[in-house]
MOPAC internal coordinates of N, CA, C and O (Angstrom, degrees):
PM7 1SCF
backbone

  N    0.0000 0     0.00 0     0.00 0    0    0    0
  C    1.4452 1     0.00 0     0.00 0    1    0    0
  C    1.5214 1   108.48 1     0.00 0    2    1    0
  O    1.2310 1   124.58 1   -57.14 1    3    2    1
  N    1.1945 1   108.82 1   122.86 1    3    2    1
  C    1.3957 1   113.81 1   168.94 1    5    3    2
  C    1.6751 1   133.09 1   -64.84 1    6    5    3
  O    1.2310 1   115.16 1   -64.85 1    7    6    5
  N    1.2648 1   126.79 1   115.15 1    7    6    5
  C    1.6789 1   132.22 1  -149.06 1    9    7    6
  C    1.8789 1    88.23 1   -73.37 1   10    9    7
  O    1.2310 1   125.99 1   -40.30 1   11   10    9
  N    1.4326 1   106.09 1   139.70 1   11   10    9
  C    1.3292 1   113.45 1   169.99 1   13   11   10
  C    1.6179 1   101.20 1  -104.94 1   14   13   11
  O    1.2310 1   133.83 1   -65.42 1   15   14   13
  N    1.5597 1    90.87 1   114.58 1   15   14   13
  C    2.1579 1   101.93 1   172.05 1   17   15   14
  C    1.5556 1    87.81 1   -78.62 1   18   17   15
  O    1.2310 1   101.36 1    78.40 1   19   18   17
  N    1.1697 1   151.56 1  -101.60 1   19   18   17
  C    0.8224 1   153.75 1  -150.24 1   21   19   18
  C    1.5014 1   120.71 1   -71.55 1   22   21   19
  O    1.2310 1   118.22 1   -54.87 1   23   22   21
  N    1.3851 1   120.99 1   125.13 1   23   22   21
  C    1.4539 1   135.18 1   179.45 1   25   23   22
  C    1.7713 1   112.37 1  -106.25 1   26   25   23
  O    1.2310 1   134.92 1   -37.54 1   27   26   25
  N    1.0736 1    88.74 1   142.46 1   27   26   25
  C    2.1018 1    93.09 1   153.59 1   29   27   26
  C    1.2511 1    89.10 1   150.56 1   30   29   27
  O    1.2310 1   130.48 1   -15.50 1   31   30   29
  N    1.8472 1    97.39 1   164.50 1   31   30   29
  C    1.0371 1   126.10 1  -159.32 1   33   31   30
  C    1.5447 1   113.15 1   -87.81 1   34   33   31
  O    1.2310 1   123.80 1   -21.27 1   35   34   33
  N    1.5076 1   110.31 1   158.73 1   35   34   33
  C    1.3802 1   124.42 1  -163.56 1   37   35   34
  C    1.4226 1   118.82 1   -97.65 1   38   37   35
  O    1.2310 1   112.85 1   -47.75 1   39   38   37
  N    1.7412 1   131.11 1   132.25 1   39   38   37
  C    1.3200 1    96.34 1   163.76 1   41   39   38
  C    1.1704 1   124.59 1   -54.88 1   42   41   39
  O    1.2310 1   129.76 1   -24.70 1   43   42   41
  N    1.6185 1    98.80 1   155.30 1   43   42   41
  C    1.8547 1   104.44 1   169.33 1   45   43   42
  C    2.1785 1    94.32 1   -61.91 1   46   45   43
  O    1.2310 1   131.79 1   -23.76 1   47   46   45
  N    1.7468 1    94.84 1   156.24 1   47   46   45
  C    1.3900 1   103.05 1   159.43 1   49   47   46
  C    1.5452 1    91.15 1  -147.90 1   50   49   47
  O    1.2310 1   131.02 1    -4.73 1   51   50   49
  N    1.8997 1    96.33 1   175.27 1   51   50   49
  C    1.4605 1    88.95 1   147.69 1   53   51   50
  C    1.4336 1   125.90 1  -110.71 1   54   53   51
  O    1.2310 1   134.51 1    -3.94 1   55   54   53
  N    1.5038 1    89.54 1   176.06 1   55   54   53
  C    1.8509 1   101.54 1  -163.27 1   57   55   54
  C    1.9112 1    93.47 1  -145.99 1   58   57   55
  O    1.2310 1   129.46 1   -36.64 1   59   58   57
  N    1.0363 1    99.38 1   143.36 1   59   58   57
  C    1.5944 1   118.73 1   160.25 1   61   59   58
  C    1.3928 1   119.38 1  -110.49 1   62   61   59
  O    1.2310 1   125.30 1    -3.61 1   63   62   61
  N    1.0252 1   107.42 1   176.39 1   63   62   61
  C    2.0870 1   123.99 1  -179.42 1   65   63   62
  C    1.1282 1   128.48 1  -166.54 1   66   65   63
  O    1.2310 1   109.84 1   -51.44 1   67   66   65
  N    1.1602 1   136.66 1   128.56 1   67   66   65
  C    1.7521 1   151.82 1   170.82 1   69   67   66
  C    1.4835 1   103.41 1  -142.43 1   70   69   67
  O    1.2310 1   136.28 1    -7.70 1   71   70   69
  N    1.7742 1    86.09 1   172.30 1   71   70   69
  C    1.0085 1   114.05 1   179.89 1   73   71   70
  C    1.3495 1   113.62 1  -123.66 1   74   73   71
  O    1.2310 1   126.98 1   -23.82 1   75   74   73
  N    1.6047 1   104.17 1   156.18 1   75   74   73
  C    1.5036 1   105.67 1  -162.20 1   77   75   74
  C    1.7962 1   105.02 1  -136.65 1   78   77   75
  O    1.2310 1   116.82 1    -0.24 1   79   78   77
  N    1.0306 1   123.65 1   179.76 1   79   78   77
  C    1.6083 1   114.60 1   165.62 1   81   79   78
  C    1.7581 1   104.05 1  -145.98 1   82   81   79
  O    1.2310 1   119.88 1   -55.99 1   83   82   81
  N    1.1967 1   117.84 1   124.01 1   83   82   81
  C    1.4673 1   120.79 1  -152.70 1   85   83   82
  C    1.7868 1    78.41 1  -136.59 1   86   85   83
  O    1.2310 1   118.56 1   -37.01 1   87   86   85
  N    1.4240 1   120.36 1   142.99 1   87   86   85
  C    1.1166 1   132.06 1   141.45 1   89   87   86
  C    1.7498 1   103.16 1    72.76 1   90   89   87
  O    1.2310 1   124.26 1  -141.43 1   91   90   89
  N    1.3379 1   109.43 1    38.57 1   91   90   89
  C    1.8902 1   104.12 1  -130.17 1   93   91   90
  C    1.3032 1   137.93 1   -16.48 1   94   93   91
  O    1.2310 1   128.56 1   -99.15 1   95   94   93
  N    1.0361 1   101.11 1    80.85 1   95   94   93
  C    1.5336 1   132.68 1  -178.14 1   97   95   94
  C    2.2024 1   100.31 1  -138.05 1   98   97   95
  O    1.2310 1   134.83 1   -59.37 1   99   98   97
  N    1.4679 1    88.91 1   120.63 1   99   98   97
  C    1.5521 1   110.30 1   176.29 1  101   99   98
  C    1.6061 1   112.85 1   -62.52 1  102  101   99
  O    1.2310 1   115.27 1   -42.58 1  103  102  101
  N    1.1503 1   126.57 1   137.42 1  103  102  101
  C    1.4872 1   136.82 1   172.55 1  105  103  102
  C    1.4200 1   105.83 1  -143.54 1  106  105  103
  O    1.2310 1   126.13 1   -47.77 1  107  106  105
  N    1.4234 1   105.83 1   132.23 1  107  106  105
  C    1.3578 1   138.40 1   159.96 1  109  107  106
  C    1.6080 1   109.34 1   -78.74 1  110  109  107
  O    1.2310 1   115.40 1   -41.04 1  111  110  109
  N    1.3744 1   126.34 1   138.96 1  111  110  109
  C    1.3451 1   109.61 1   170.67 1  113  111  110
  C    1.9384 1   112.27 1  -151.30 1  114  113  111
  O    1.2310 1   123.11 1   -53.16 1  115  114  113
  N    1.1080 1   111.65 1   126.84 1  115  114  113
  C    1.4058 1   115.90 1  -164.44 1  117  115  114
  C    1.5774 1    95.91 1   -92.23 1  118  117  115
  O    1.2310 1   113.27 1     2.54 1  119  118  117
  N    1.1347 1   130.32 1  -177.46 1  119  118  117
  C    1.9532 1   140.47 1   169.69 1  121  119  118
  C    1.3226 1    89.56 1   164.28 1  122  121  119
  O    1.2310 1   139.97 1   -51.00 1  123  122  121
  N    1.4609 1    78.87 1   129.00 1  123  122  121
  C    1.4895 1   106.07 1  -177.27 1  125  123  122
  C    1.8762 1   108.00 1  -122.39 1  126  125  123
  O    1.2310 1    98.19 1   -35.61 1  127  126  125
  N    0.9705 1   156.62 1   144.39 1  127  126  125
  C    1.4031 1   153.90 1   -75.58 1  129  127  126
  C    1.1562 1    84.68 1  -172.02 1  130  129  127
  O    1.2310 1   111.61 1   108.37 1  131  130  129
  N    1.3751 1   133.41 1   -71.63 1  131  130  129
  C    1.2267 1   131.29 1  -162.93 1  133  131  130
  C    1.4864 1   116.54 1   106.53 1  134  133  131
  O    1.2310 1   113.00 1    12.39 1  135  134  133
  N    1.3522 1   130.83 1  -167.61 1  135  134  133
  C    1.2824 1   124.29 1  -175.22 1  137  135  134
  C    1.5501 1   111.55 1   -88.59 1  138  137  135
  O    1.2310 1   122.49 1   -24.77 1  139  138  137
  N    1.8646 1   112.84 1   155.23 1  139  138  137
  C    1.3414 1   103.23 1  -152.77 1  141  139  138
  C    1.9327 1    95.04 1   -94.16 1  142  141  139
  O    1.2310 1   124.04 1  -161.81 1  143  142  141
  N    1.1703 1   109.86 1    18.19 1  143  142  141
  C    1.9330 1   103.18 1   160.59 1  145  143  142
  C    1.2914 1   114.05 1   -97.94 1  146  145  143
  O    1.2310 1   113.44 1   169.53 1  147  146  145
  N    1.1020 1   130.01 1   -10.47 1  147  146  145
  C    1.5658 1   121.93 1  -159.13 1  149  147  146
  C    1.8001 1    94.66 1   -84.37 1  150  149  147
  O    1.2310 1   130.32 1     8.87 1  151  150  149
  N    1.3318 1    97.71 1  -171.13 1  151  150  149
  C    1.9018 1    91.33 1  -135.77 1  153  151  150
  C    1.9206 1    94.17 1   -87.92 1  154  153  151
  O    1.2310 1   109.84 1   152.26 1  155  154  153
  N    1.4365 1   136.66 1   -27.74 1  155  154  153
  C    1.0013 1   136.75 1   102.13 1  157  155  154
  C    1.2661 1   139.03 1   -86.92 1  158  157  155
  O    1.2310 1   124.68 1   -61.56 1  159  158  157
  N    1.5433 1   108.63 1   118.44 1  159  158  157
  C    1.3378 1   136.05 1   155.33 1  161  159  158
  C    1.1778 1   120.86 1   -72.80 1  162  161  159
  O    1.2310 1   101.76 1   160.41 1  163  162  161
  N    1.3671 1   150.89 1   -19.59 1  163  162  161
  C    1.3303 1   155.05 1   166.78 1  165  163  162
  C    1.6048 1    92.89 1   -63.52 1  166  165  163
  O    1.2310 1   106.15 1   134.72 1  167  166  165
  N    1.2229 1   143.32 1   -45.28 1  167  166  165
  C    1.8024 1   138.75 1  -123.73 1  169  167  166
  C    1.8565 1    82.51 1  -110.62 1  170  169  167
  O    1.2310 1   138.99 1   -40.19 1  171  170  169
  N    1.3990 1    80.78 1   139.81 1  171  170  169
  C    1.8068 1   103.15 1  -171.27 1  173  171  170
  C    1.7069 1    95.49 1   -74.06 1  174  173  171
  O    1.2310 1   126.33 1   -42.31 1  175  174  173
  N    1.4947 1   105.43 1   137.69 1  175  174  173
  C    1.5348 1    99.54 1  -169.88 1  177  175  174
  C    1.7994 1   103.68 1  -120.23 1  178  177  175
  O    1.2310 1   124.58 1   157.29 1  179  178  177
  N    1.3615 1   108.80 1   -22.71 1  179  178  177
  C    1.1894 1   102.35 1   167.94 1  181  179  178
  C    1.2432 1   116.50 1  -156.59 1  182  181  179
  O    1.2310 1   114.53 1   -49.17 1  183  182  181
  N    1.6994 1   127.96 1   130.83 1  183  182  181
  C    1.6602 1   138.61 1  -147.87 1  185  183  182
  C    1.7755 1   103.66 1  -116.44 1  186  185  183
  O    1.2310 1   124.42 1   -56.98 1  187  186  185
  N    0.9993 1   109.12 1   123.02 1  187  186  185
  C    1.8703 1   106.47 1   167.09 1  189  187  186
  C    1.4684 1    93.82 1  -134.40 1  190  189  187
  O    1.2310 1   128.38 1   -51.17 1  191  190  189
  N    1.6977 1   101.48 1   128.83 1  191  190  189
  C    1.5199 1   118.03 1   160.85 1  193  191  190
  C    1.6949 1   125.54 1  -106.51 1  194  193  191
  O    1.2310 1   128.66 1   -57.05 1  195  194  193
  N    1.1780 1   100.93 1   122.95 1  195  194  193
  C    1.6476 1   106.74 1   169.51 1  197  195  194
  C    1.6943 1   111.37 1   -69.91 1  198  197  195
  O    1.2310 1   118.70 1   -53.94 1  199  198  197
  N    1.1280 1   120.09 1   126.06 1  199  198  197
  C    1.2660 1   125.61 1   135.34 1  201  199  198
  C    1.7210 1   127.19 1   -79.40 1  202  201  199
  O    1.2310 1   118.53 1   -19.79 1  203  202  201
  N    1.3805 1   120.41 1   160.21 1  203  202  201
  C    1.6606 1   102.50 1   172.32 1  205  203  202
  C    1.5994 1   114.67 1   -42.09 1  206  205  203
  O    1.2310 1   124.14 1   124.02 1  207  206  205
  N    0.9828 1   109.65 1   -55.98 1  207  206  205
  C    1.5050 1   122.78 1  -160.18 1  209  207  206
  C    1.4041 1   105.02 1   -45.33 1  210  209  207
  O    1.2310 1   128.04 1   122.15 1  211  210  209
  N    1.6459 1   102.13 1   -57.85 1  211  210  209
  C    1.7649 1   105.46 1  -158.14 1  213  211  210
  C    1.8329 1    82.98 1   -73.52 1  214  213  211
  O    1.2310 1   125.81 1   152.43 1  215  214  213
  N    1.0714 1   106.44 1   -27.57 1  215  214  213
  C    2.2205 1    93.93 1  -169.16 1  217  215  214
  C    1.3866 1   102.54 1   -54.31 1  218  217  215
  O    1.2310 1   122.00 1   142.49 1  219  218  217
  N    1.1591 1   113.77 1   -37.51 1  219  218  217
  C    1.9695 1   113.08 1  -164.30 1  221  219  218
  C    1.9905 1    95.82 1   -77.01 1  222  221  219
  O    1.2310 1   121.73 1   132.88 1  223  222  221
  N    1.4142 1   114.30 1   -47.12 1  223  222  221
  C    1.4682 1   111.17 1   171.03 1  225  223  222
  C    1.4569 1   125.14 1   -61.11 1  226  225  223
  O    1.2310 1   118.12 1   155.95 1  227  226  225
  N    1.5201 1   121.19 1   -24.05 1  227  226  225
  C    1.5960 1   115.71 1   174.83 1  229  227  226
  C    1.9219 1    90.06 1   -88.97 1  230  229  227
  O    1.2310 1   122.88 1   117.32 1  231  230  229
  N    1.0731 1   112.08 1   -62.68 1  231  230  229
  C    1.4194 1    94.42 1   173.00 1  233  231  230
  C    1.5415 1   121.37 1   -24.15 1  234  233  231
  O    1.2310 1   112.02 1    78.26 1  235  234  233
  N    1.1810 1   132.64 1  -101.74 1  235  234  233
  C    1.6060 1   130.59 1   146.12 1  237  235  234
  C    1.6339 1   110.77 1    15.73 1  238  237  235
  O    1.2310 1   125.85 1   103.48 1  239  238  237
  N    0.9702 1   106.37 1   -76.52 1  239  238  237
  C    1.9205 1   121.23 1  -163.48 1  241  239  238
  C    2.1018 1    91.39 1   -62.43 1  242  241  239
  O    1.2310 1   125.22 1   153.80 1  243  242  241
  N    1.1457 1   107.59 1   -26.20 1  243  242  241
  C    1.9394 1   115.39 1  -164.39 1  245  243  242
  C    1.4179 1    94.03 1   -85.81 1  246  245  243
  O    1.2310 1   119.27 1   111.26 1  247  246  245
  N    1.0827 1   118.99 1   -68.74 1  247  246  245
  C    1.5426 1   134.72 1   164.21 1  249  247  246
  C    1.7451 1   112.49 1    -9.99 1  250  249  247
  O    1.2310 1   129.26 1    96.41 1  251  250  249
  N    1.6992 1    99.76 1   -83.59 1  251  250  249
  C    1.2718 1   120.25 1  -165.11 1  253  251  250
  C    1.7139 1    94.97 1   -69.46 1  254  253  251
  O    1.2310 1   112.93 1   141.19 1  255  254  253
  N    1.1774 1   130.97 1   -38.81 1  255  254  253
  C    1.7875 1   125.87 1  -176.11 1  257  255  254
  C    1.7712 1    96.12 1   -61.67 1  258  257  255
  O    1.2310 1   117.73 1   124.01 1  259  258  257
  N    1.3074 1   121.93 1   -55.99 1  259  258  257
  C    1.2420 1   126.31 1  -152.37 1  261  259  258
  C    1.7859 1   116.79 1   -90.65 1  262  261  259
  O    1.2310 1   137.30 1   171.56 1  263  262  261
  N    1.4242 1    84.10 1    -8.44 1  263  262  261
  C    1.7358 1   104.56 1  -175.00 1  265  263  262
  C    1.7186 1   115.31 1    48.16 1  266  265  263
  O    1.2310 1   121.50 1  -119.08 1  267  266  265
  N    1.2853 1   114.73 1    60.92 1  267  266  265
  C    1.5900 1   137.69 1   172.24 1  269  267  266
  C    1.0992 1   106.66 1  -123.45 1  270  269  267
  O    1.2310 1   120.10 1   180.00 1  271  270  269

């Protein structure tokens, strides 16, 4: 994992999510939009997919940061 020197907070945007089954294998999938001035705002600007595996490790990693 790569160390973050620098922190701070993000604008809010919006983002959507589904799930899909490709290859049959399950995917989670987030897209997030980006900010609503840029020249398209409709066009997905940035995509993260869950597989099972990584879902049970961000779960885990969310858990243990947030202590829930």
């Amino acid at each position: 994992m790569k160390s973050q020197e620098r922190n701070n907070i993000q604008d809010v945007v919006t983002a959507s999510y589904h799930s899909f089954i490709f290859d049959e294998k399950k995917y989670f999938q987030i897209d997030s939009y980006g900010k609503s001035n840029r020249k398209n705002p409709d066009k997905v600007s940035q995509t993260i997919q869950f597989d099972k595996e990584f879902a049970e490790k961000i779960v885990t990693l969310l858990k243990q940061e947030f202590q829930i």
